[in-house]
N, C-alpha and C positions, 0 to 999 in steps of 0.2 A: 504494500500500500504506500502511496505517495501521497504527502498534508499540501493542501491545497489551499488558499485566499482567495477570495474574490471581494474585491471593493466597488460599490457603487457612490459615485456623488451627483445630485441632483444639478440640472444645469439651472440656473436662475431665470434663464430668459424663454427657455420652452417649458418649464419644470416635468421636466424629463430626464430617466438616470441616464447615469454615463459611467462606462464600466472604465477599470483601469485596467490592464495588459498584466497580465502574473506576471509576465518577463520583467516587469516594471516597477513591481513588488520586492524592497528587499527586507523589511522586517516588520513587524508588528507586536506591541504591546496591549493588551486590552487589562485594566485593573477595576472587576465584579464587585460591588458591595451594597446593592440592592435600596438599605437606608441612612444608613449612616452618611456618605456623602452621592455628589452625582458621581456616577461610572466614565471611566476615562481611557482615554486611548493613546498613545504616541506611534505613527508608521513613517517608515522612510522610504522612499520612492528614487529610482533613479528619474533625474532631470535632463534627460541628452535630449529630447523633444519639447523642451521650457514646457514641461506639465505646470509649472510656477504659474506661465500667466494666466493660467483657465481655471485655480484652485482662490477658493476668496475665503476668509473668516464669514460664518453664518451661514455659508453653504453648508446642506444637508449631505451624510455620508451613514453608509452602511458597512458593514462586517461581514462574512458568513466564512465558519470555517467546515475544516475536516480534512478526511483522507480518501483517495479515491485510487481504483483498481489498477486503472488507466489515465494514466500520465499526460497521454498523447489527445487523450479523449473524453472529455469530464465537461458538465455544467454546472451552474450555481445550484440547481435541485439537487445535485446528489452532497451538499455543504448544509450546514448546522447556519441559521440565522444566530450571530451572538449582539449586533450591540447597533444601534441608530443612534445617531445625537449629531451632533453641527459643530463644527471646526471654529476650534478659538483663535488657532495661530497657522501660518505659514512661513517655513523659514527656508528657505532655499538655500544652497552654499556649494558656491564654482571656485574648484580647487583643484586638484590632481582627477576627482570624479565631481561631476554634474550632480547634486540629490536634493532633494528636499525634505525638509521632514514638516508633517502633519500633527496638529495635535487639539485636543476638543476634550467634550464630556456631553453624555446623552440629555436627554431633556426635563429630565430633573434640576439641570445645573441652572434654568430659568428659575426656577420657585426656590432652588436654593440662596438665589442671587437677591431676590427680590424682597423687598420689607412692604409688608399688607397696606395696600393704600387705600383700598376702596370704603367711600364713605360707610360710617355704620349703620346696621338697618336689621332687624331682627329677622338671622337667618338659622337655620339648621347645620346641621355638620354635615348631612350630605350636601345642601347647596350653596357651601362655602366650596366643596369639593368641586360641582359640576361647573361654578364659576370661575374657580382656578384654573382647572382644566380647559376651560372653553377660550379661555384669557389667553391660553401661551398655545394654543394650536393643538390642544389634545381631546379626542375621543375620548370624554367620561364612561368609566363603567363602574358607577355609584350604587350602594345600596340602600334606600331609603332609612330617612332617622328620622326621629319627631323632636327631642328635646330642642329649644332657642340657649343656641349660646350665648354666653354673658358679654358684654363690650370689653372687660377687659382682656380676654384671649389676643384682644386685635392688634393690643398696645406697641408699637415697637418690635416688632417682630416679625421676621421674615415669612413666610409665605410657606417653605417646607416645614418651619418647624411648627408653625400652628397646624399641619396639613396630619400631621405625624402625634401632636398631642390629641386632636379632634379623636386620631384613627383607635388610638391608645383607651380614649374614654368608653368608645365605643365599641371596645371587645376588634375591633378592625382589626388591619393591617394596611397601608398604603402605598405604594410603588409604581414607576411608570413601565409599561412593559416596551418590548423592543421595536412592536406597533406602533408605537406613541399613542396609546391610553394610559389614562390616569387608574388605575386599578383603588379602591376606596372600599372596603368590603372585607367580610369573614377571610381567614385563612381556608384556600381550595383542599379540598380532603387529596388532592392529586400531589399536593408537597410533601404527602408518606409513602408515595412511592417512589421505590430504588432507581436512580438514575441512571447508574453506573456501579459498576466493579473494579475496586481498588485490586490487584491481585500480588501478593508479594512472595515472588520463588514459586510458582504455582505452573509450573513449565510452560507448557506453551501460548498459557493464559496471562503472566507474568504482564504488567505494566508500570508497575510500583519500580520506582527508583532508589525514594529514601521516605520514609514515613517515622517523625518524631513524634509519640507518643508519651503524655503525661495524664498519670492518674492521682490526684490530688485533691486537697480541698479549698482550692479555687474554682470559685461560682458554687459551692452549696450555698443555701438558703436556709435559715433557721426560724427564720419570723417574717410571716404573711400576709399584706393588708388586701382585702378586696373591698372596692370602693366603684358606688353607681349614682352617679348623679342624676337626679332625677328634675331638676328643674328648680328656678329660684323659688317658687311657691311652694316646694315640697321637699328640697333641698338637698342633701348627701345621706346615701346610707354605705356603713361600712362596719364591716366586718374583719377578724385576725387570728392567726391560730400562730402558736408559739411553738418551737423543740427548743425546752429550755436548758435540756441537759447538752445540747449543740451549744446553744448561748453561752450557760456557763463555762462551756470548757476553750471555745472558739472564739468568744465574743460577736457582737449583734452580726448577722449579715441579712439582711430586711429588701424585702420587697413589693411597692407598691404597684398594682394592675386594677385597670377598671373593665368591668365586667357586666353587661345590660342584664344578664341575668339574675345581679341579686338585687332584687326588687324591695326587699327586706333584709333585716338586720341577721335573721335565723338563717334566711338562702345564704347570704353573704359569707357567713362563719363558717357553712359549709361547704362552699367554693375554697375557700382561703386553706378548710384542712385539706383536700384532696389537693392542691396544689402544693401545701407543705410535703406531702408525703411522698409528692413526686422530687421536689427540687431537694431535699433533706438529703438525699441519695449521692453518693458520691459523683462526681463529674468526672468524665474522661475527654480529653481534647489530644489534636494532632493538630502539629505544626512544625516545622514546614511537613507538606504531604506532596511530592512531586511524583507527575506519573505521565505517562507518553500523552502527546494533547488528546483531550476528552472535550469537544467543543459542548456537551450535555450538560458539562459539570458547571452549574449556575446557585449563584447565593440561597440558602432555604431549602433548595434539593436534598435529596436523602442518595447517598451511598453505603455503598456494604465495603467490610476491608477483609481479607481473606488473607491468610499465611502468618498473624501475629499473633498466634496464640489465643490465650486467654480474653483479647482485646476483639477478637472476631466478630464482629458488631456492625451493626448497623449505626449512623452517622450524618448528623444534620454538616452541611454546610455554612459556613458562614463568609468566608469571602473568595474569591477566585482572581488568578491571573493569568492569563493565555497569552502565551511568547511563540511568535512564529518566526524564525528566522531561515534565509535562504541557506546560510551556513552552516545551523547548529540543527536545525531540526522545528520543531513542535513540538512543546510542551505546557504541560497545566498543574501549576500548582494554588495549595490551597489550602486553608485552615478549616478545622474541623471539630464537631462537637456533639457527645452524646445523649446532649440535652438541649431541645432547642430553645433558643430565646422566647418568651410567651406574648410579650409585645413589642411595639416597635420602641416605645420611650427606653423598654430594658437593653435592646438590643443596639441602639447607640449606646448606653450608659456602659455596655458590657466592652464594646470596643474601642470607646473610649479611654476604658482603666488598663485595657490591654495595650495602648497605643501610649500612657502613658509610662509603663511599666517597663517597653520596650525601648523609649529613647534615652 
């Protein structure tokens, strides 16, 4: 099998794509992280045809990867869609070789960019959603809410991160997908299925390079708040369940999720234990996890790891990064977690502590 690219960018003046030549392709970065920030890419192109002056900042650009049988003989149908968004920069540079290099982030980086301007006016958290989304050129796929959010969400603050606390109150999750919809809605039961096979020394199935595994107690959870707002006339209900003998021995590690289902104080307490009982459990995380390019392998996804023993498990995803080079190959690496994030406020907050821990 031979890894294969194929780059589309939109022409501004027919808005019609325009393929770029593999021969013309010499590397590719794509860096996956769903919420935490916008998704980003950096590629380098040879420039002996001044590809420079027909590439603009704002132009749209697409991705698709994989591996194909035939070398000689392959379309973009037989490649993985991985990533849309719009070029920030163009840098060109004439020197011993002609190349340019590209570089952007998908369409999240709009609503991450932005601080909420629109006048205040009592709306819902869906159609603060369907307006954000309509606002920067995306396809809402909204799931109806009733509660009126309060004015002060709006204050000073950007546009993904009120997008992301709305998603969080509301039991959600929010992301833009590679369509350019705005995704605003339940987590799809289709994120617990296995996307991929990590395989380590499994002979001929074999794709694992290096897989760092740690089993520790970072990210248990010892103390639970579930918390439902129900509206300024009826106001918060919230609920918590403790492992105090985690507490005592580890000190506090606490976590707030809002959850439409506890309607009451008594649902609430029992949402908050069955979540204790899950996160109390020890964590197992991989990092770095390098394996031959997996274009599949996308943030939230579920894979299985084969050949590590004890650790043989199934594994949420949490960030990805797809490196195509003409020189070294295709590969995907990625970080990994046997527990996944429950919302999205946690899931910045979790990689956040990881990003601080690592510099």
């Amino acid at each position: 099998m031979s890894h294969r690219c194929w780059i589309e960018v939109i022409d501004p003046d027919t808005n019609e794509p325009l393929a770029v030549k593999w021969s013309d392709i010499l590397n590719l970065n794509l860096e996956l992280s769903l919420y935490v920030a916008a998704d980003t890419f950096d590629c380098t192109l040879r420039n002996d045809l001044l590809l420079s002056d027909y590439l603009r900042k704002e132009q749209e650009i697409s991705f698709w990867l994989g591996s194909v049988a035939d070398p000689y003989h392959w379309t973009k149908d037989q490649l993985t869609h991985v990533f849309t968004g719009k070029i920030d920069g163009v840098r060109p540079y004439f020197g011993e070789q002609m190349t340019v290099q590209l570089v952007g982030r998908d369409y999240s980086a709009r609503l991450i960019d932005t601080e909420f301007s629109v006048a205040f006016a009592e709306r819902t958290a869906a159609q603060i959603a369907t307006m954000l989304a309509e606002k920067h050129g995306l396809t809402p796929q909204v799931t109806p809410t009733e509660i009126i959010i309060e004015k002060d969400m709006y204050k000073d603050r950007k546009e993904w991160e009120i997008l992301q606390e709305l998603a969080d109150r509301e039991g959600f999750v929010c992301y833009v997908k590679r369509n350019k919809t705005l995704y605003f809605g339940p987590r799809s039961e289709l994120d617990d299925t296995i996307i991929a096979e990590i395989n380590y020394r499994q002979q001929a199935k074999s794709n694992a390079l290096a897989i760092q595994l740690d089993d520790s107690l970072v990210g248990v959870i010892n103390y639970v708040v579930v918390r439902h707002w129900l509206g300024k006339k009826k106001g918060l209900v919230e609920g918590e369940a403790k492992n105090q003998e985690l507490i005592d021995k580890y000190g506090e590690k606490k976590r707030v999720i809002y959850d439409p289902k506890a309607k009451t104080k008594e649902l609430a307490d029992q949402i908050a234990e069955k979540r204790l009982k899950e996160w109390s459990r020890v964590v197992v995380t991989a990092e770095p996890v390098k394996v031959a390019g997996s274009p599949l392998m996308m943030p939230e996804k579920m894979v299985s790891v084969k050949g590590c023993g004890r650790f043989d498990t199934s594994y949420y995803i949490e960030r990805v990064r797809h490196s195509l080079s003409k020189s070294s190959g295709f590969f995907t690496e990625a970080a990994l977690t046997s527990q996944r994030p429950d919302s999205a406020a946690q899931y910045r907050k979790d990689l956040y502590n990881y990003q601080e821990r690592t510099m």
